[in-house]
mmCIF file as Biopython writes it, N, C-alpha, C and O atoms, coordinates in Angstrom:
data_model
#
loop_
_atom_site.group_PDB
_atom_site.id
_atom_site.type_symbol
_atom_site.label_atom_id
_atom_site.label_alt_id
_atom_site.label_comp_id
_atom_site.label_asym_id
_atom_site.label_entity_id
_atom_site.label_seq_id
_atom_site.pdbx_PDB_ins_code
_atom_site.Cartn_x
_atom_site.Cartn_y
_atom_site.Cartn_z
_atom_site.occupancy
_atom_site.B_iso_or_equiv
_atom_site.auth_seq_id
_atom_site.auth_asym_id
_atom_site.pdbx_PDB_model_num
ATOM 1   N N  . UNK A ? 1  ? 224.490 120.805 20.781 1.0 0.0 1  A 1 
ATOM 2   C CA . UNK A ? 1  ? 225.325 120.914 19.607 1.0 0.0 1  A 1 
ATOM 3   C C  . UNK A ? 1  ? 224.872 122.095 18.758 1.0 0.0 1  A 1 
ATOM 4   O O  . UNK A ? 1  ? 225.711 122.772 18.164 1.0 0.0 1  A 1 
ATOM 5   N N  . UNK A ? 2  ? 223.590 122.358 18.684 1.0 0.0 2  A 1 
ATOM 6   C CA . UNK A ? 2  ? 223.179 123.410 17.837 1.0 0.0 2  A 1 
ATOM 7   C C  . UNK A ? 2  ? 223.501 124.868 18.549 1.0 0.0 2  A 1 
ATOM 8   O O  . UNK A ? 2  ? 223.417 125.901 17.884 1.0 0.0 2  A 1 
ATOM 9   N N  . UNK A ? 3  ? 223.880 124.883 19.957 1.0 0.0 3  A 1 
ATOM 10  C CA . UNK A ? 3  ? 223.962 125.715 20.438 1.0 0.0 3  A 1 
ATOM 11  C C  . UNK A ? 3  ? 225.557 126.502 20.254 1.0 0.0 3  A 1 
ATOM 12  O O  . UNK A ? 3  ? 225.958 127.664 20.184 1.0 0.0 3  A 1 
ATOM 13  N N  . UNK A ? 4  ? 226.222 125.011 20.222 1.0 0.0 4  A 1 
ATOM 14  C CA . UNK A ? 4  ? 227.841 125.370 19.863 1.0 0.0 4  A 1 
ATOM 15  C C  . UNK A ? 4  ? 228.399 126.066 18.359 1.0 0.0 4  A 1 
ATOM 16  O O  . UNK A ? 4  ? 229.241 126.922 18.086 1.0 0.0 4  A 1 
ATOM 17  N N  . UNK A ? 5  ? 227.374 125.140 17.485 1.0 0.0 5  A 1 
ATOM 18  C CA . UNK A ? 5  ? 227.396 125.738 16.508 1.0 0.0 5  A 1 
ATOM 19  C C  . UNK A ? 5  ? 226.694 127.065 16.139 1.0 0.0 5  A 1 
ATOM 20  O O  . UNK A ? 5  ? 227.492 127.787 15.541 1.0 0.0 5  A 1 
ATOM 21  N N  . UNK A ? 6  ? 225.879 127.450 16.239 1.0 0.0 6  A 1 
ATOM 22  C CA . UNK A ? 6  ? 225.374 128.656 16.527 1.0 0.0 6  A 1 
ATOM 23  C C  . UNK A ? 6  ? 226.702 129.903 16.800 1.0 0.0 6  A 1 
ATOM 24  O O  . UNK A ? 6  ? 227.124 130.868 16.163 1.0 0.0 6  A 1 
ATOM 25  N N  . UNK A ? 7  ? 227.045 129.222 18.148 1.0 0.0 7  A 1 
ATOM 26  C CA . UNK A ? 7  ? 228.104 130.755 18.706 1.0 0.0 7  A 1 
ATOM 27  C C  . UNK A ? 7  ? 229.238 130.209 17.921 1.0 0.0 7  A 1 
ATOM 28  O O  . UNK A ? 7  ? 230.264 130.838 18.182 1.0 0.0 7  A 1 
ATOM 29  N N  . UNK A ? 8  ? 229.480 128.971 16.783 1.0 0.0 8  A 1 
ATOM 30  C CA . UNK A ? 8  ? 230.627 129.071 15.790 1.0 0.0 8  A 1 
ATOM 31  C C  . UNK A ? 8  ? 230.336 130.004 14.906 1.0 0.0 8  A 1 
ATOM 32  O O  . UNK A ? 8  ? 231.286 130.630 14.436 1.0 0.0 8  A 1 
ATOM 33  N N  . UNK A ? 9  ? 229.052 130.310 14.487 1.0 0.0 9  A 1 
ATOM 34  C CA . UNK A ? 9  ? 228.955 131.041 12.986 1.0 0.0 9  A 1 
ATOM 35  C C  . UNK A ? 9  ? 228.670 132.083 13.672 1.0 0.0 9  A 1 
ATOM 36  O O  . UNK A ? 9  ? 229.657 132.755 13.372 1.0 0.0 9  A 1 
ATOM 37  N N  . UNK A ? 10 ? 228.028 132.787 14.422 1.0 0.0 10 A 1 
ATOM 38  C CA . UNK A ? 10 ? 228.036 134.082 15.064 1.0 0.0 10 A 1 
ATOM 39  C C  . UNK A ? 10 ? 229.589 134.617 15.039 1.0 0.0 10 A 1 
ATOM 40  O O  . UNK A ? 10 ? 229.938 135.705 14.580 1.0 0.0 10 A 1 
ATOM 41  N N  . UNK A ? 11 ? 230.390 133.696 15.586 1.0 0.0 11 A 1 
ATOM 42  C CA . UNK A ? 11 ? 231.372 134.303 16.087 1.0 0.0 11 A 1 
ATOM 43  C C  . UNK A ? 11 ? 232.303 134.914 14.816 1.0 0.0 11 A 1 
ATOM 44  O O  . UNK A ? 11 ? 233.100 135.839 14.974 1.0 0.0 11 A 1 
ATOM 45  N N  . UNK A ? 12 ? 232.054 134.215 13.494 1.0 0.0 12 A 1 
ATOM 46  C CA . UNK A ? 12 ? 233.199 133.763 12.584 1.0 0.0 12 A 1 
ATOM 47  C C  . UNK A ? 12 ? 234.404 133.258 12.427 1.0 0.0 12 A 1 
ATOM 48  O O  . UNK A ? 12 ? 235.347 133.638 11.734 1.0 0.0 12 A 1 
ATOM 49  N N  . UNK A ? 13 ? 234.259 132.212 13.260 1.0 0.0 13 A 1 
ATOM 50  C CA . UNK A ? 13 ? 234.788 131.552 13.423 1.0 0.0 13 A 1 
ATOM 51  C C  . UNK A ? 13 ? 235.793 130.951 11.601 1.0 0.0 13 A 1 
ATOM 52  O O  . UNK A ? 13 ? 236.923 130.542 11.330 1.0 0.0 13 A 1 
ATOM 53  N N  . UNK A ? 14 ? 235.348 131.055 11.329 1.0 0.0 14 A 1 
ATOM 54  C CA . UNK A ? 14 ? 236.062 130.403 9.811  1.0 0.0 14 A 1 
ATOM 55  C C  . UNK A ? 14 ? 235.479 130.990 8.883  1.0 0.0 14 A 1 
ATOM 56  O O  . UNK A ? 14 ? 234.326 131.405 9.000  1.0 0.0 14 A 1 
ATOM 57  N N  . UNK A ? 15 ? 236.418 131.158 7.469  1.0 0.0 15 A 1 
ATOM 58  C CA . UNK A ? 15 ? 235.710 131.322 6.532  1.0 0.0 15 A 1 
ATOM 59  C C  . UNK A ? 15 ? 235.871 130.273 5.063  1.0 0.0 15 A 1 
ATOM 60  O O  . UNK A ? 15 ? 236.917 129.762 4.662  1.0 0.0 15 A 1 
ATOM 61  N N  . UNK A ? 16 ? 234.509 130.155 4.449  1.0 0.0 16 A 1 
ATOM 62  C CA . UNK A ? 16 ? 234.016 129.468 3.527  1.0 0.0 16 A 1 
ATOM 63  C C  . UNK A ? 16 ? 235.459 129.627 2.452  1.0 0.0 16 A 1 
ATOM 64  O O  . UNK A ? 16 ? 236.060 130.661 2.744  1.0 0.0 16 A 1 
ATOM 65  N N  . UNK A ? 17 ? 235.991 129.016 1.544  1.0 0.0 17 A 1 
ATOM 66  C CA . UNK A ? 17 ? 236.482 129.209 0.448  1.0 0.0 17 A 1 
ATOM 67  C C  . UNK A ? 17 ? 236.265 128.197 -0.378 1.0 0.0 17 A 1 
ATOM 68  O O  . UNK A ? 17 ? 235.755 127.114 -0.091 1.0 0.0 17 A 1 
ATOM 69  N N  . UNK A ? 18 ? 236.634 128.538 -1.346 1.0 0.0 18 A 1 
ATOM 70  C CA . UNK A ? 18 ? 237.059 127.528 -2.843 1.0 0.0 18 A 1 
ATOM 71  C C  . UNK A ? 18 ? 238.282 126.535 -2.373 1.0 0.0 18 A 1 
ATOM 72  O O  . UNK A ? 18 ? 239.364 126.931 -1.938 1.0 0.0 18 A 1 
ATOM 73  N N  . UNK A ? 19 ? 237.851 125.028 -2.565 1.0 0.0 19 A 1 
ATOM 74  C CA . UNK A ? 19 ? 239.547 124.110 -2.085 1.0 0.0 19 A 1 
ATOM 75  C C  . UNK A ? 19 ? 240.064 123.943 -3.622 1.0 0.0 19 A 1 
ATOM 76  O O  . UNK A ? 19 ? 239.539 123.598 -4.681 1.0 0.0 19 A 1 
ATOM 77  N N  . UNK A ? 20 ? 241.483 124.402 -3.166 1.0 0.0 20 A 1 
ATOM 78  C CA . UNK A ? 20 ? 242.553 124.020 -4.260 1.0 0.0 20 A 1 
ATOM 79  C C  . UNK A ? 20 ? 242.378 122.663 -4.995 1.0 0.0 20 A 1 
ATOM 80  O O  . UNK A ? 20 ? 242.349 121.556 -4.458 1.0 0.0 20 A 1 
ATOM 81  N N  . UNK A ? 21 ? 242.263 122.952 -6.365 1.0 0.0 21 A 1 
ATOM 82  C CA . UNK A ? 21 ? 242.626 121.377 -7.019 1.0 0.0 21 A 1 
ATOM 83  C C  . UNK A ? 21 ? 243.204 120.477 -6.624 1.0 0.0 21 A 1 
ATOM 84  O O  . UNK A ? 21 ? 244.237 120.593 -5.964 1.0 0.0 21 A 1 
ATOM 85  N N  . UNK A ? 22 ? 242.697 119.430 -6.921 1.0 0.0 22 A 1 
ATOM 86  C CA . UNK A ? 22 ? 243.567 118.666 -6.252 1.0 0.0 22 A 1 
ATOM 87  C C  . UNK A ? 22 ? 243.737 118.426 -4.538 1.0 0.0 22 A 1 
ATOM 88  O O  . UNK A ? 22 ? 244.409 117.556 -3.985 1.0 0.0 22 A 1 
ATOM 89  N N  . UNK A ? 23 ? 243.326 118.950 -4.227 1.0 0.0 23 A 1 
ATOM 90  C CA . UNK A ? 23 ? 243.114 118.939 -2.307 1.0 0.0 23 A 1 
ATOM 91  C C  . UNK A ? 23 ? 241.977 118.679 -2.214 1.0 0.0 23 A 1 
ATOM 92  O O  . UNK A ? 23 ? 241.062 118.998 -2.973 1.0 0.0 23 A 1 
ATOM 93  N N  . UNK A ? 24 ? 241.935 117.794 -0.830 1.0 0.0 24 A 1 
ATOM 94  C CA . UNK A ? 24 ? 240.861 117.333 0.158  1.0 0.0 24 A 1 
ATOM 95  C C  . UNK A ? 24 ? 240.707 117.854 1.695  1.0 0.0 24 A 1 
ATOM 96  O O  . UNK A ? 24 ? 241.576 118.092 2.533  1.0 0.0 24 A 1 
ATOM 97  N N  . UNK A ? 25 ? 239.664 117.922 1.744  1.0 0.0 25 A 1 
ATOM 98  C CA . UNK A ? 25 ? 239.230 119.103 2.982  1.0 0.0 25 A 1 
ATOM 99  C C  . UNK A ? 25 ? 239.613 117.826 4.080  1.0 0.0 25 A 1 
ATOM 100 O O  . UNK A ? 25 ? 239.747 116.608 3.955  1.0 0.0 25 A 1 
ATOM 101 N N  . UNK A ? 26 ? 239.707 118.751 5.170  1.0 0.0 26 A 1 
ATOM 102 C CA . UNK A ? 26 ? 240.251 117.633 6.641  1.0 0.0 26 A 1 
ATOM 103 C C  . UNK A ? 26 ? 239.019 117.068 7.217  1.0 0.0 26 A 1 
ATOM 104 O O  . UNK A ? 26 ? 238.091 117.861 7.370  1.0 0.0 26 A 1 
ATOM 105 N N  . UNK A ? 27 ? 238.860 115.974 7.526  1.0 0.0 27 A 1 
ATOM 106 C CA . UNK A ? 27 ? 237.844 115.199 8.342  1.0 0.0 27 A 1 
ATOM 107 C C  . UNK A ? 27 ? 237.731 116.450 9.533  1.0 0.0 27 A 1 
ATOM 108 O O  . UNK A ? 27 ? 238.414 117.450 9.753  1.0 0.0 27 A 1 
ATOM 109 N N  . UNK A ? 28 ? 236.599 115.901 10.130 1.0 0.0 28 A 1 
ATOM 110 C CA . UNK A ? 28 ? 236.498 116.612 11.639 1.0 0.0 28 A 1 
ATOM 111 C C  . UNK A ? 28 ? 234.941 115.777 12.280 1.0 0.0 28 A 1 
ATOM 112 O O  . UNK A ? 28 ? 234.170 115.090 11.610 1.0 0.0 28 A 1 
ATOM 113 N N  . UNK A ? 29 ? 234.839 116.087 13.634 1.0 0.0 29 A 1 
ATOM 114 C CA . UNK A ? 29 ? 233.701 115.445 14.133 1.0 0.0 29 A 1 
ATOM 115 C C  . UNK A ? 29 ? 233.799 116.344 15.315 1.0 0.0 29 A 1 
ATOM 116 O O  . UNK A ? 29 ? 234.727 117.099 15.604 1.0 0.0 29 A 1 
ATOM 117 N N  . UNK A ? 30 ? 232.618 116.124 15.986 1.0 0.0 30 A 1 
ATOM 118 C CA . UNK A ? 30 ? 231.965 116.538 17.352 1.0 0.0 30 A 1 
ATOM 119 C C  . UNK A ? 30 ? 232.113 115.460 18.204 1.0 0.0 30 A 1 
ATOM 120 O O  . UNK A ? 30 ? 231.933 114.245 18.113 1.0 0.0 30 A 1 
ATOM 121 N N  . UNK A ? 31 ? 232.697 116.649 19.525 1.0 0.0 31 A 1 
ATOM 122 C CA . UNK A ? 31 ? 233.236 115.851 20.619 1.0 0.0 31 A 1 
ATOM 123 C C  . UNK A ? 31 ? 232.159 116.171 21.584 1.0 0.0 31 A 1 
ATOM 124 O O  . UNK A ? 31 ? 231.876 117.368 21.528 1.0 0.0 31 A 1 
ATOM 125 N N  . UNK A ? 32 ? 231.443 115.489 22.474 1.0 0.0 32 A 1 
ATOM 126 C CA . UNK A ? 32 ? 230.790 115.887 23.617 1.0 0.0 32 A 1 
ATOM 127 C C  . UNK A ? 32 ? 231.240 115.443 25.106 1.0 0.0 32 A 1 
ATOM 128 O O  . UNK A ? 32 ? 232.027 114.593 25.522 1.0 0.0 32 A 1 
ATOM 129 N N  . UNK A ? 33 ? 230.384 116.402 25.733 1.0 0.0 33 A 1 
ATOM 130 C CA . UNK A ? 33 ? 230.997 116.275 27.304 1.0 0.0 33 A 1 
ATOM 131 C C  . UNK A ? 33 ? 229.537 116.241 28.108 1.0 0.0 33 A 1 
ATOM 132 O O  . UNK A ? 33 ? 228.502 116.336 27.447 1.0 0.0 33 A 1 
ATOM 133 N N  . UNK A ? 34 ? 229.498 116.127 29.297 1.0 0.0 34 A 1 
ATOM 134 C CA . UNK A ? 34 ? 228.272 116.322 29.722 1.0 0.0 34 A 1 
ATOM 135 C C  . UNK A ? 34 ? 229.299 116.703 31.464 1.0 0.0 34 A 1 
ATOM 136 O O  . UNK A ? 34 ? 229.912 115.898 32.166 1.0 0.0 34 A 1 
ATOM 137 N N  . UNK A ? 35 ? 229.094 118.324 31.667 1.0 0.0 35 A 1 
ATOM 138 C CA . UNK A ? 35 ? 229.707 118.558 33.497 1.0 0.0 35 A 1 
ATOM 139 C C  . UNK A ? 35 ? 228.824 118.123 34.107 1.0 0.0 35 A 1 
ATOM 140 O O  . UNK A ? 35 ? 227.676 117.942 33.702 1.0 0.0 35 A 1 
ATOM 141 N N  . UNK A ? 36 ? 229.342 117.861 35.364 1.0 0.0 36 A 1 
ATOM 142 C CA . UNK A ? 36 ? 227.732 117.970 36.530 1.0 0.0 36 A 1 
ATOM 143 C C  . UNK A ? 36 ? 228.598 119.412 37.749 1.0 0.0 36 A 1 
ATOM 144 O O  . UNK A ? 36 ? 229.579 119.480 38.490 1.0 0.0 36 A 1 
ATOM 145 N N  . UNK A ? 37 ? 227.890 119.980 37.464 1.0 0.0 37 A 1 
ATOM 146 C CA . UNK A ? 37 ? 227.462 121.280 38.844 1.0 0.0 37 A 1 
ATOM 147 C C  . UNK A ? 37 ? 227.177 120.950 40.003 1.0 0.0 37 A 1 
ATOM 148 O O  . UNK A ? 37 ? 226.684 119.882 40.368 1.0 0.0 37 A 1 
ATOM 149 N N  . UNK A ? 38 ? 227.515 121.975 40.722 1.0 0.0 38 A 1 
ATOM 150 C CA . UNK A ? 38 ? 227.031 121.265 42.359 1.0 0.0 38 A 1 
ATOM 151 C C  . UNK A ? 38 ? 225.831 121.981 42.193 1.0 0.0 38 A 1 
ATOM 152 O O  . UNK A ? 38 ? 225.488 123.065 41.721 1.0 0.0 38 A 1 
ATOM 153 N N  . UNK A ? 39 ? 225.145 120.703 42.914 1.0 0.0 39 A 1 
ATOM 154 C CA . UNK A ? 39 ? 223.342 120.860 42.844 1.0 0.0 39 A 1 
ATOM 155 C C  . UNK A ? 39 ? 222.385 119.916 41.839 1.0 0.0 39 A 1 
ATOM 156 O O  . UNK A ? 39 ? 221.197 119.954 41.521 1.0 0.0 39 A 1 
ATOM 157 N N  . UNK A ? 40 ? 223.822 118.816 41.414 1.0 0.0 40 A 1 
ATOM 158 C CA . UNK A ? 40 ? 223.101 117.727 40.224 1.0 0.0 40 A 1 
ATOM 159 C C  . UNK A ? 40 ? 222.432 118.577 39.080 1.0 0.0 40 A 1 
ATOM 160 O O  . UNK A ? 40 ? 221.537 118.022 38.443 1.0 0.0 40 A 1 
ATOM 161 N N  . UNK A ? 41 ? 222.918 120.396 38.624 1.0 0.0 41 A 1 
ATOM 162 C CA . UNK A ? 41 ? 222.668 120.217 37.485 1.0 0.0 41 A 1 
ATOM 163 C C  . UNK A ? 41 ? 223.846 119.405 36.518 1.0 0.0 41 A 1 
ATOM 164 O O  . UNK A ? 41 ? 224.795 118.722 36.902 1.0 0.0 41 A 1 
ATOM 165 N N  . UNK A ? 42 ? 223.488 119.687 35.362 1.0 0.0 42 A 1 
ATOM 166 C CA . UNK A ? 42 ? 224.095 119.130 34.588 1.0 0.0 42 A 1 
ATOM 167 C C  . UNK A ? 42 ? 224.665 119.938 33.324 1.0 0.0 42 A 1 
ATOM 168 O O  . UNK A ? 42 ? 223.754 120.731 33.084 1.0 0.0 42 A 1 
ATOM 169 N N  . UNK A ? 43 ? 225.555 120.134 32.507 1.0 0.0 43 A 1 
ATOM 170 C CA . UNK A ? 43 ? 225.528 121.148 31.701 1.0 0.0 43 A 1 
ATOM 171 C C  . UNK A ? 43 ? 226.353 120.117 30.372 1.0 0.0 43 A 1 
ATOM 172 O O  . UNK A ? 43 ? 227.399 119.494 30.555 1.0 0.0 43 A 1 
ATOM 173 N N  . UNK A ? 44 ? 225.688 120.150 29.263 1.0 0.0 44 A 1 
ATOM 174 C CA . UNK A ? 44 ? 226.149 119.397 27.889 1.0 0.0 44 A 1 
ATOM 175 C C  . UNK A ? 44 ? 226.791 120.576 27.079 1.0 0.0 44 A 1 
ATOM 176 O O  . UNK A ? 44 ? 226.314 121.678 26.806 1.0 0.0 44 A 1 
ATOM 177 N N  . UNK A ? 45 ? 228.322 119.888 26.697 1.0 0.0 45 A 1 
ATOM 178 C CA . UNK A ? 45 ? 228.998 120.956 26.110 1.0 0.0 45 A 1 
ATOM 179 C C  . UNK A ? 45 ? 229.329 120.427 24.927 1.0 0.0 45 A 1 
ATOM 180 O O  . UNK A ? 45 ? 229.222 119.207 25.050 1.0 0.0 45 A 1 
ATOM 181 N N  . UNK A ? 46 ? 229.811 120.815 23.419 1.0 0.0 46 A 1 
ATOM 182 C CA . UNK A ? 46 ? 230.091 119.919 22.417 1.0 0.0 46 A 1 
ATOM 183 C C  . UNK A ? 46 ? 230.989 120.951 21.358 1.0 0.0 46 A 1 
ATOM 184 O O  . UNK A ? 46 ? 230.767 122.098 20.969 1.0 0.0 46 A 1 
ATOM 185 N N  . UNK A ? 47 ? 232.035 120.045 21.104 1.0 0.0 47 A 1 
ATOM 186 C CA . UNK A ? 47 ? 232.708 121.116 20.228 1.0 0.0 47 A 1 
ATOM 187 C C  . UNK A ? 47 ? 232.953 120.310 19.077 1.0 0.0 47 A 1 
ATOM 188 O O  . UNK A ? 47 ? 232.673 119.113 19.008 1.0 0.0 47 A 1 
ATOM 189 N N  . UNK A ? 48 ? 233.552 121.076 18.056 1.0 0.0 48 A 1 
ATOM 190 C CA . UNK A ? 48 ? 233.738 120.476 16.980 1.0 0.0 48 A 1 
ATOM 191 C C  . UNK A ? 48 ? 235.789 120.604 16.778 1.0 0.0 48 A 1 
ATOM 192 O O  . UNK A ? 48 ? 236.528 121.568 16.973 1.0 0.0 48 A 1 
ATOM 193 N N  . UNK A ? 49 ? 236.082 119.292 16.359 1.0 0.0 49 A 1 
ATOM 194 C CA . UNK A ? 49 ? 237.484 119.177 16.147 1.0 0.0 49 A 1 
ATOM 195 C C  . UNK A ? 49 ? 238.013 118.358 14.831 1.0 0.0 49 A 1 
ATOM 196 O O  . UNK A ? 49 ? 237.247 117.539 14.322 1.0 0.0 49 A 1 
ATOM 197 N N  . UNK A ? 50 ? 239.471 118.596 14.210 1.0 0.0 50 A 1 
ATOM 198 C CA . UNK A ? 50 ? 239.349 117.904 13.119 1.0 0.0 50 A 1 
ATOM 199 C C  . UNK A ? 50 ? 240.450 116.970 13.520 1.0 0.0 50 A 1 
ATOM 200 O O  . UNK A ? 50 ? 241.287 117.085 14.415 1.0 0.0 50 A 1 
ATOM 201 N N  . UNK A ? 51 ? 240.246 115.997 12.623 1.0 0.0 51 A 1 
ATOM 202 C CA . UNK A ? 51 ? 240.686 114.809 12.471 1.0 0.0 51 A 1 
ATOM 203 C C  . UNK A ? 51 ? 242.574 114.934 12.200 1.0 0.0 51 A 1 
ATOM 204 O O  . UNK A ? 51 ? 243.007 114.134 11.370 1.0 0.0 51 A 1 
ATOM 205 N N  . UNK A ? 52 ? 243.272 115.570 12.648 1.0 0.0 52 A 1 
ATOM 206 C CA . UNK A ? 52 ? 244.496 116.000 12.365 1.0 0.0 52 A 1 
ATOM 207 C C  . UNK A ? 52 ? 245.500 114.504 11.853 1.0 0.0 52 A 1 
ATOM 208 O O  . UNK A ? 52 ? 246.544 114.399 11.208 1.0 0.0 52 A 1 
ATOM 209 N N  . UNK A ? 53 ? 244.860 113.806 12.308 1.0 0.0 53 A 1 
ATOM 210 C CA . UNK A ? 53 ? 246.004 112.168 12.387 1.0 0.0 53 A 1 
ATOM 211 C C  . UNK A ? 53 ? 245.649 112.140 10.249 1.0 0.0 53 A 1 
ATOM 212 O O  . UNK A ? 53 ? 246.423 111.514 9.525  1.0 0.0 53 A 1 
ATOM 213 N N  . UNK A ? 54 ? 244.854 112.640 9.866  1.0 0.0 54 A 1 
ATOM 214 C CA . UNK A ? 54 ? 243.696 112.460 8.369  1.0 0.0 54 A 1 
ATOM 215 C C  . UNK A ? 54 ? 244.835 113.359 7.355  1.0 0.0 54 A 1 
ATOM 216 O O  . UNK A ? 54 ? 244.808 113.239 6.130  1.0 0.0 54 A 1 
ATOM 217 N N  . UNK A ? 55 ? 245.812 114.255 8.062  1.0 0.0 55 A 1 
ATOM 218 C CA . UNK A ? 55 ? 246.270 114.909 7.368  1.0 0.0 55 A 1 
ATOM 219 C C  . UNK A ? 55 ? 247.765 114.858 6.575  1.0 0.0 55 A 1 
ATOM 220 O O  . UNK A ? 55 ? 248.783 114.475 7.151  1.0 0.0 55 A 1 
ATOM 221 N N  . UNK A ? 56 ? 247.741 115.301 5.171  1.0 0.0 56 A 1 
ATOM 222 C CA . UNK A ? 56 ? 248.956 114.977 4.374  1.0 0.0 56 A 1 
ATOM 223 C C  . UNK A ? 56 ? 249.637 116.576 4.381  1.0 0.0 56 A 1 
ATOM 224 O O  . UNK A ? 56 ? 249.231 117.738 4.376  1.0 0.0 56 A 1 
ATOM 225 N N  . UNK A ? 57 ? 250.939 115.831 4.397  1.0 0.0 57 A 1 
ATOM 226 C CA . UNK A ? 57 ? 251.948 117.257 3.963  1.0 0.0 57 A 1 
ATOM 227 C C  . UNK A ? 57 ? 252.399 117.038 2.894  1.0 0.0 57 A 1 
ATOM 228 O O  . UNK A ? 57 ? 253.137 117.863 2.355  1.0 0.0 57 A 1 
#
């Protein structure tokens, strides 16, 4: 996870702002996976996603 996040803020992925009055920022959480490779490695992947069902129009 620290690794995903890492190449999020490297990348710039988003930027920081001020939230509008009155507004609430969107839920979100980390999703993980774990592949297996041929050769029984294994490789742990984890991303981060938001909670879209959380959201008002």
């Amino acid at each position: 996870m620290d690794e995903e996040h890492q190449a999020l803020m490297e990348n710039q992925t988003w930027d920081l702002v001020k939230l509008p009055e009155g507004k609430r920022e969107l839920q979100n959480k980390w999703v993980f996976k774990v592949k297996d490779e041929e050769g029984g490695k294994k490789i742990y992947k984890a991303r981060l996603v938001v909670k879209g069902f959380t959201q008002k129009q």
